[in-house]
C-alpha positions as CSV (number, residue, x, y, z in Angstrom):
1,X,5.3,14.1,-7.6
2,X,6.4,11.4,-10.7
3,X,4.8,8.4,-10.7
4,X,6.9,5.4,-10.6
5,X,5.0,2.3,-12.5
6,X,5.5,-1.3,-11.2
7,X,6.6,-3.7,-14.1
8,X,8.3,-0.8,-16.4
9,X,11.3,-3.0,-16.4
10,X,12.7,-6.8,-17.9
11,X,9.6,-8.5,-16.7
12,X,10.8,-11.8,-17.2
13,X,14.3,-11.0,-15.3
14,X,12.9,-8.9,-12.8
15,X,10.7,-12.3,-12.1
16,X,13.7,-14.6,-12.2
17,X,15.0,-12.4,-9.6
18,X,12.3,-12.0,-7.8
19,X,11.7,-15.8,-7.9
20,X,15.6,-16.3,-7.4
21,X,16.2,-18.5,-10.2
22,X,18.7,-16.4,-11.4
23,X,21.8,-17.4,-10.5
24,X,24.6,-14.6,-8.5
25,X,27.2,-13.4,-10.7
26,X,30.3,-15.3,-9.3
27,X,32.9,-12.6,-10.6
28,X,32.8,-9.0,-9.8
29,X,34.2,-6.2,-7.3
30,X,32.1,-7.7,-4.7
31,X,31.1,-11.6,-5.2
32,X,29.6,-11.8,-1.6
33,X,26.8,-9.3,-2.3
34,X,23.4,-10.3,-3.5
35,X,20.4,-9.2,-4.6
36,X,18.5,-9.0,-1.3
37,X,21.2,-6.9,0.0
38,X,21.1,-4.5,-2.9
39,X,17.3,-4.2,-2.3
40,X,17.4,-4.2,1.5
41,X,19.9,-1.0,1.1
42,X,17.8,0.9,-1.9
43,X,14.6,0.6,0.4
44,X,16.7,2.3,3.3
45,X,17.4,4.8,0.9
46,X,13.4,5.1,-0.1
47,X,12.0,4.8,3.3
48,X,14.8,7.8,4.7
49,X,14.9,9.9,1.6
50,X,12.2,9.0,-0.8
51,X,12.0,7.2,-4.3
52,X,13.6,9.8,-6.2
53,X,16.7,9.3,-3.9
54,X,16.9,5.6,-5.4
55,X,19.1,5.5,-8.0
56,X,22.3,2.9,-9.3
57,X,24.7,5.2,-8.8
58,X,23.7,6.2,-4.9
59,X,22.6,2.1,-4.6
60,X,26.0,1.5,-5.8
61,X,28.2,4.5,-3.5
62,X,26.3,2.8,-0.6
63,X,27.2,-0.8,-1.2
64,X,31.1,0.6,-1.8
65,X,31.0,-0.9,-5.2
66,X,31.4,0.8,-8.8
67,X,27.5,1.7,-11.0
68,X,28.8,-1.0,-13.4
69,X,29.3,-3.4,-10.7
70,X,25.4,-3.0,-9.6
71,X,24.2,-3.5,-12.7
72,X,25.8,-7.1,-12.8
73,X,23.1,-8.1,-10.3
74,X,20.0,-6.0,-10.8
75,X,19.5,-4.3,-14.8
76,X,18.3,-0.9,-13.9
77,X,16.3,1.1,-11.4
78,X,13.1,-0.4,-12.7
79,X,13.5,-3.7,-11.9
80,X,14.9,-2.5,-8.8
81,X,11.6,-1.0,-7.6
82,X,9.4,-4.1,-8.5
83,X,12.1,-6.4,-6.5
84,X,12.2,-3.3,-3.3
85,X,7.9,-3.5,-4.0
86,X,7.5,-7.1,-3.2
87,X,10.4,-7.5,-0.8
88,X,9.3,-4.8,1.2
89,X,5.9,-6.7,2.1
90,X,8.0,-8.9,4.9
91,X,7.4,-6.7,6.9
92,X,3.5,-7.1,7.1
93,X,2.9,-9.3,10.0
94,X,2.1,-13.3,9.1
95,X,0.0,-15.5,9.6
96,X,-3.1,-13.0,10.6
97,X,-5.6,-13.9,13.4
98,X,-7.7,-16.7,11.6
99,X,-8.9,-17.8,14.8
100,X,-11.6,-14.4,15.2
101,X,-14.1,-13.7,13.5
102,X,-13.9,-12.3,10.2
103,X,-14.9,-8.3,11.3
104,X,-11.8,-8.8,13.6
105,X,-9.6,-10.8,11.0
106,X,-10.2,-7.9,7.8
107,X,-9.8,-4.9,10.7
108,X,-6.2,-6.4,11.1
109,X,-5.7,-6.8,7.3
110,X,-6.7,-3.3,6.9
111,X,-4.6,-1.9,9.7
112,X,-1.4,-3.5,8.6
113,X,-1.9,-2.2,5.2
114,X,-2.2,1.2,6.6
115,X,0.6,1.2,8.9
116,X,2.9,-0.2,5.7
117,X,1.9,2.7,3.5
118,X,3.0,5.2,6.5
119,X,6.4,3.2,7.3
120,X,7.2,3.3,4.2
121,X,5.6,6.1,2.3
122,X,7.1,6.1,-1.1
123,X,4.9,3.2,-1.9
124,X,2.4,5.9,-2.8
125,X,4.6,6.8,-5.3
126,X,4.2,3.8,-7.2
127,X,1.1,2.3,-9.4
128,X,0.8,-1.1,-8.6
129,X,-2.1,-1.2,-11.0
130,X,-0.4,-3.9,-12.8
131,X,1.8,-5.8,-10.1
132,X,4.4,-8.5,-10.4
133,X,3.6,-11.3,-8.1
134,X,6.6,-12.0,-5.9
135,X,6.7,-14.6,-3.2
136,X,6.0,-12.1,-0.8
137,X,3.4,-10.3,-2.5
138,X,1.5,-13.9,-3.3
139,X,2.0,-14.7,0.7
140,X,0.5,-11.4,1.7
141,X,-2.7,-11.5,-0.6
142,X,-3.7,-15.1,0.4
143,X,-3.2,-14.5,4.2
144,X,-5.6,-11.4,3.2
145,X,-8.2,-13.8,1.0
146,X,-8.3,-16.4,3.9
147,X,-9.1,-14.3,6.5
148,X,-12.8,-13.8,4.8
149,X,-13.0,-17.4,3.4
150,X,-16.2,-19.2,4.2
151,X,-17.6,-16.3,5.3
152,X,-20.6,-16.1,2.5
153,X,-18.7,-14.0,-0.4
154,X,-17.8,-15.2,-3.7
155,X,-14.6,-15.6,-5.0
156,X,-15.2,-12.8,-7.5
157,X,-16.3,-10.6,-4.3
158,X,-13.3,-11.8,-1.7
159,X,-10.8,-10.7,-4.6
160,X,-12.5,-7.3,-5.0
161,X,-12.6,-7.2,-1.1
162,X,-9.5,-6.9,-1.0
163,X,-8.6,-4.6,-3.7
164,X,-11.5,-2.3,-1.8
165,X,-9.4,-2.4,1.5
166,X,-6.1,-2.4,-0.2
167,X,-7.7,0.8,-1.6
168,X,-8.7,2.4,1.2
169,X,-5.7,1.6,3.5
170,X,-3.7,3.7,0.3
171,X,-6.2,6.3,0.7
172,X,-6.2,7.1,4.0
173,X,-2.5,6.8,4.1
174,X,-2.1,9.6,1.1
175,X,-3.9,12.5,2.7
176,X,-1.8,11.9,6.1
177,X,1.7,11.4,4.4
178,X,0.6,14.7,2.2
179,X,-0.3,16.8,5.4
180,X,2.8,16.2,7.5
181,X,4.7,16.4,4.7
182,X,2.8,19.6,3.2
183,X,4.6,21.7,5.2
184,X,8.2,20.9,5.0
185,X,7.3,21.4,1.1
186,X,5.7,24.5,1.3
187,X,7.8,26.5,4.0
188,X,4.7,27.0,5.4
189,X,4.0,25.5,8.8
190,X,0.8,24.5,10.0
191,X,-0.1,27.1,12.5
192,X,0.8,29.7,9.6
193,X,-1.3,27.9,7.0
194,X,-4.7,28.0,9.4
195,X,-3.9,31.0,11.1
196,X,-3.9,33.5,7.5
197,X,-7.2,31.4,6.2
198,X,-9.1,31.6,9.3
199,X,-10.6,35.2,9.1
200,X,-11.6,34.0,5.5
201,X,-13.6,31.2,6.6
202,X,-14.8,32.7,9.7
203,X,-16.5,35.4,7.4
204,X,-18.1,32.6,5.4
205,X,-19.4,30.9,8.0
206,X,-21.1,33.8,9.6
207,X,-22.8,35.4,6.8
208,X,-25.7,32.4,7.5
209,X,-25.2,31.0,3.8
210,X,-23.0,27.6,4.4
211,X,-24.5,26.9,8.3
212,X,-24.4,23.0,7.6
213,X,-20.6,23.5,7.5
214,X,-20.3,26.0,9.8
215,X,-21.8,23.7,12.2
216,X,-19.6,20.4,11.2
217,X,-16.2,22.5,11.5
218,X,-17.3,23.8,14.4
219,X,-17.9,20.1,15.8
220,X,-15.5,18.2,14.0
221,X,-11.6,17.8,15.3
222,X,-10.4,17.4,12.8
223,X,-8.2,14.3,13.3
224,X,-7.2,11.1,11.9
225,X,-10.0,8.3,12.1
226,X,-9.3,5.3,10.5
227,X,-10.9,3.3,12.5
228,X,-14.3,5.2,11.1
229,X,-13.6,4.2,7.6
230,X,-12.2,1.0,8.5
231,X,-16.0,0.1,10.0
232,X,-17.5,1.6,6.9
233,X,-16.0,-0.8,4.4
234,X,-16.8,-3.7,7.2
235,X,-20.4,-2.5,7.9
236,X,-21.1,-2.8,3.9
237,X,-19.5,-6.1,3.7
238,X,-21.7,-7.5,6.2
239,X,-24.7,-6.0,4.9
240,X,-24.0,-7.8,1.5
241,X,-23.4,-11.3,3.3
242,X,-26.7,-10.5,5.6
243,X,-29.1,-9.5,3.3
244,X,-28.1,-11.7,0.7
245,X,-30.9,-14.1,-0.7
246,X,-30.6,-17.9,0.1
247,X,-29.4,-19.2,-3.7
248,X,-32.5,-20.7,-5.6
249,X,-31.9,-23.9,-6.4
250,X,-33.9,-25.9,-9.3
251,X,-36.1,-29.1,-8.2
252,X,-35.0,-32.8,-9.2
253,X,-35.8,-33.3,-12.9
254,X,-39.6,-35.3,-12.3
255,X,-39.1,-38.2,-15.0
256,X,-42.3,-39.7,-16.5
């Protein structure tokens, strides 16, 4: 799977359109389109068929324009994915549920992240390591850093908070974007793929050398539990804002 990289493009015209202070060209094939149509169409394309589908040319055959004509809007495929990375982010629900309490507020964050890396799973196709802040990716992190404000953590700690759940929500959507779609890749279907490694295993487990995880796949079904890991990452944020030691602070200066 090739790895796209966010900001591989013009950064500073990428921003401008991002930011829209670029202005439309007003000559062309098609002077009524703009950019947020473009992107609105290549993310249909991404979200149906994948990123590698995305390209100028079947961007451009969609819209019922000429390549050349695209490229008067948006320079290249690059910029394209940076403006399709931060406009895709509307649909993240806003404002989050500021009136719970902050358990209830971060299981929200964490849940939305997940369900927008499984609606629209070429986003884990993409390193963000390095992202360009759009309006809608700067709306989406501070709706994330207020649901834990006041709460006890530093600054330092609600940024890495949320790199930690951003993390996680990416993690748990890989492994169940990569099993659904491991068998359309493969030929293989799922019954098929269990089915031939079974006796293998079964041997294994019976010969009395692995019985801690003969007993666990025996007992465990197997299935997707978010909600498990989601509690994890909450439990150890809680346990850092519990057991946290009252700051010292010095005594007045005693003057002579």
């Amino acid at each position: 799977m090739t790895t796209e990289y966010s900001g591989s493009g013009d950064l500073q015209r990428t921003l401008d359109l991002m930011w829209g202070t670029t202005a439309a060209p007003s000559r062309g094939p098609r002077p009524g389109l703009s950019v947020e149509r473009i992107v609105d169409v290549a993310i249909g394309v991404a979200d149906a068929e994948g990123l590698p589908a995305v390209s100028m040319r079947r961007i451009a055959s969609d819209l019922g324009i000429g390549a050349m004509g695209l490229y008067r809007y948006v320079p290249g495929k690059s910029e394209l994915v940076d403006l399709m990375l931060d406009a895709v982010q509307r649909g993240i629900p806003d404002p989050y549920p500021l009136g719970d309490d902050w358990r209830s507020r971060l299981r929200v964050v964490t849940q939305n992240l997940i369900a927008h890396y499984r609606d629209h799973r070429w986003l884990l196709q993409v390193s963000q390591a390095r992202p360009l802040m759009g309006p809608e990716s700067i709306r989406t992190y501070d709706d994330a850093l207020r649901c834990m404000d006041g709460i006890g953590l530093t600054d330092h700690e609600m940024a890495w908070t949320v790199a930690m759940l951003d993390s996680l929500a990416r993690g748990a959507s890989q492994w169940v974007v990569e099993y659904k779609e491991a068998a359309d890749r493969t030929g293989i279907s799922d019954d098929d793929w269990w089915a031939t490694q079974m006796p293998y295993i079964e041997r294994a487990m019976a010969d009395g050398k692995h019985e801690t995880m003969a007993r666990v796949v025996a007992n465990d079904p197997y299935e997707d539990d978010t909600d498990f890991v989601i509690d994890r990452a909450l439990d150890g944020i809680a346990a850092l804002i519990t057991d946290r030691p009252p700051r010292y602070e010095l005594p007045p200066i005693q003057r002579l």
